[in-house]
GUDO-622417 format. One record per atom (N, C-alpha, C, O, CB): y, z, x. Coordinates in steps of 0.001 Angstrom, whole numbers, padded with zeros to 6 digits, always signed. Glycine has a CB too. Example, Ala and Ser with C-alpha at 12.3 -4.5 7.8 and 13.67 -1.06 7.14 Angstrom:
2
-005690+007800+013190;-004500+007800+012300;-003300+007800+013200;-003319+008465+014236;-004473+009046+011308;-002250+007080+012850;-001060+007140+013670;+000030+007870+012900;+001138+008039+013409;-000598+005725+014084;
***
This chain:
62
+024129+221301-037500;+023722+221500-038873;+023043+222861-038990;+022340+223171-038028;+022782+220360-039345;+023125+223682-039947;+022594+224567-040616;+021441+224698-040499;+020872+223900-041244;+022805+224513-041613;+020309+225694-039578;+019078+225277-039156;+018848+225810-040838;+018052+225079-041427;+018225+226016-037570;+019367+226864-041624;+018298+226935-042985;+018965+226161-043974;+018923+226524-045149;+017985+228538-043677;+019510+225245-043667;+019939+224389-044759;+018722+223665-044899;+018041+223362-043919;+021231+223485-044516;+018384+223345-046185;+017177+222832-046610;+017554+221105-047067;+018432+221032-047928;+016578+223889-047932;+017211+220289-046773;+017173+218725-046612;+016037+218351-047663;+014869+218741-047646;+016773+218169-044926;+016786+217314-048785;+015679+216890-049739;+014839+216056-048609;+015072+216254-047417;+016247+215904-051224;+013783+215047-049067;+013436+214559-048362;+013626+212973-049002;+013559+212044-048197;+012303+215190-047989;+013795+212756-050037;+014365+211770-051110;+015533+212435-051884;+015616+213577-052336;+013197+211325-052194;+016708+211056-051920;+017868+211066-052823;+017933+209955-053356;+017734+208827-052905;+019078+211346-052296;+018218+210313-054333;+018159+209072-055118;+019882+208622-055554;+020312+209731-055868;+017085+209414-056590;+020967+207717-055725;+022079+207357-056242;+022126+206459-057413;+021471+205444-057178;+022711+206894-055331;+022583+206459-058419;+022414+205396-059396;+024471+205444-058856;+025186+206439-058737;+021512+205884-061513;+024867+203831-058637;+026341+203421-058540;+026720+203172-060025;+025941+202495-060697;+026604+202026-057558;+027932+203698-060633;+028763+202457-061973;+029865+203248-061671;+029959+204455-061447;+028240+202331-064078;+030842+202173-061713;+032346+202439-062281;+032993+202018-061446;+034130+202485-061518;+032860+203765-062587;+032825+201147-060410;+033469+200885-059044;+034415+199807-060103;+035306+199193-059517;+032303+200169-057437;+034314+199624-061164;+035540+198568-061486;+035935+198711-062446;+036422+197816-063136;+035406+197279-061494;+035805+200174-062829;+037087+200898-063360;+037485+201701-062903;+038388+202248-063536;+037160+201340-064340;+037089+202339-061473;+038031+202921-060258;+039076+201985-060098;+040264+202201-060335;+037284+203104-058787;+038495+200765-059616;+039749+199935-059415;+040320+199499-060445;+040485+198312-060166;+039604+198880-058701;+040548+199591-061002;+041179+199176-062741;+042458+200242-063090;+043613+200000-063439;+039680+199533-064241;+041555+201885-062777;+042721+202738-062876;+043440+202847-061232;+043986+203804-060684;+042172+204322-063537;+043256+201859-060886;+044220+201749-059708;+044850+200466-059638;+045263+200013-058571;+043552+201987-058397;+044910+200076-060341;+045925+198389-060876;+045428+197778-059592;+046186+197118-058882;+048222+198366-061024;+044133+197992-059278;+043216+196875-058330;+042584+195785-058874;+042364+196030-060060;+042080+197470-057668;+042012+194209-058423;+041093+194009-058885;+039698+194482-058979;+039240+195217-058104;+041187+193314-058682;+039218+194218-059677;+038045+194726-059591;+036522+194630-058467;+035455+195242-058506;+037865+194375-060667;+037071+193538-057503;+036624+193295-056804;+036868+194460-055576;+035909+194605-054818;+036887+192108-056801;+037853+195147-055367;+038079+195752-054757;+037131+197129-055026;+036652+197944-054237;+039305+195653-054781;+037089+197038-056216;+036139+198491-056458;+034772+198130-056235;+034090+199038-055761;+036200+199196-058072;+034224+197099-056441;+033177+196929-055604;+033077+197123-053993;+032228+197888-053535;+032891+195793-055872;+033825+196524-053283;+034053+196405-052003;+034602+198129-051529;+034855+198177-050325;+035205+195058-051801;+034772+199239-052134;+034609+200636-051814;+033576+201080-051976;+033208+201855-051093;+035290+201398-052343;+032738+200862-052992;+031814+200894-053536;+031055+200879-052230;+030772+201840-051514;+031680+199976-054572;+030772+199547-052055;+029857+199086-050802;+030431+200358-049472;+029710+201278-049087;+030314+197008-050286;+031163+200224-049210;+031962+201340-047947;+031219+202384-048131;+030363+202830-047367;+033704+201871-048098;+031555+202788-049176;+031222+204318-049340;+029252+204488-049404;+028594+205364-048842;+032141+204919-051122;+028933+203800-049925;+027454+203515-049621;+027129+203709-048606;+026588+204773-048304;+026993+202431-049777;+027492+202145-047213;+027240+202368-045934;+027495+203647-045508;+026965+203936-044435;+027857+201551-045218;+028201+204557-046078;+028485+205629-045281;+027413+206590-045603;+026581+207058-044826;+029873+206163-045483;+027562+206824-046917;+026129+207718-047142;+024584+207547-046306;+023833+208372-045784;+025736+207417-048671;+024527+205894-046483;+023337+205739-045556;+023122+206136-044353;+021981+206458-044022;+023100+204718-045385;+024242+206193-043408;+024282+206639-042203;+024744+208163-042436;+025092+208616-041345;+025184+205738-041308;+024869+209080-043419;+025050+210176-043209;+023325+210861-043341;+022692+211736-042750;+026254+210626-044192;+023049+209868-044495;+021436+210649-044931;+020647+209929-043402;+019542+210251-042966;+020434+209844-047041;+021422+209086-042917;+019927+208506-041569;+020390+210214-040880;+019514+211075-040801;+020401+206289-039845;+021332+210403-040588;+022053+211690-039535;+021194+212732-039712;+020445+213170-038838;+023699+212310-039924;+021323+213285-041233;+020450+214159-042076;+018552+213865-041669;+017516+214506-041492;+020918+213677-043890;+018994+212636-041692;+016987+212459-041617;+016436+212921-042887;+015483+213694-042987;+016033+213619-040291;+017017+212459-043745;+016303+211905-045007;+015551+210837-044786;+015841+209771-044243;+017161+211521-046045;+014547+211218-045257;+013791+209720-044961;+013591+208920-046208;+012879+207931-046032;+012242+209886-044296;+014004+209081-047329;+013614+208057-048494;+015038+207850-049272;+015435+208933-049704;+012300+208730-049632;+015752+206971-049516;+017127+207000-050156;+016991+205798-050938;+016509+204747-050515;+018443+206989-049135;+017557+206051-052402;+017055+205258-053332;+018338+204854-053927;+019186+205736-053789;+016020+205896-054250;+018678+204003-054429;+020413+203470-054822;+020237+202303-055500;+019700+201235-055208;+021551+203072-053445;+020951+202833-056729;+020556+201501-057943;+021846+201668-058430;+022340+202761-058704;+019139+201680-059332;+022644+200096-058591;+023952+199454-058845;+024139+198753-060196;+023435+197824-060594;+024192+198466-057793;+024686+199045-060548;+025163+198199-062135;+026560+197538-062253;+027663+198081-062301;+025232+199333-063477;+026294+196484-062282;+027632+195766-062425;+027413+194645-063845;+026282+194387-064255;+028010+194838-060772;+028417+194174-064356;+028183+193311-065254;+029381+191957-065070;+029348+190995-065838;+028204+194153-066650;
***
């Protein structure tokens, strides 16, 4: 990594649309949740990599 790359120390994510991703993909919608989730886990383990230490993620589904 970039020793002057500068690292927040908090990120925050607000999630919506994971089921009208899958919607414009003639998925159910369940499926766009279930990327949703994927792609999350991944961030988390990219910001643990990063050493962010505060990560904040708020989901809306209806």
């Amino acid at each position: 990594m970039d020793e002057n790359l500068k690292i927040p120390t908090h990120v925050a994510l607000i999630l919506d649309g994971n089921g009208r991703w899958a919607k414009k993909r003639g998925l159910p919608r369940q499926m766009g949740h279930k990327k949703g989730c994927e792609t999350v886990e991944q961030i988390v383990e990219d910001a643990d990599r990063m050493e962010i230490k505060y990560l904040t993620v708020l989901g809306f589904s209806t």
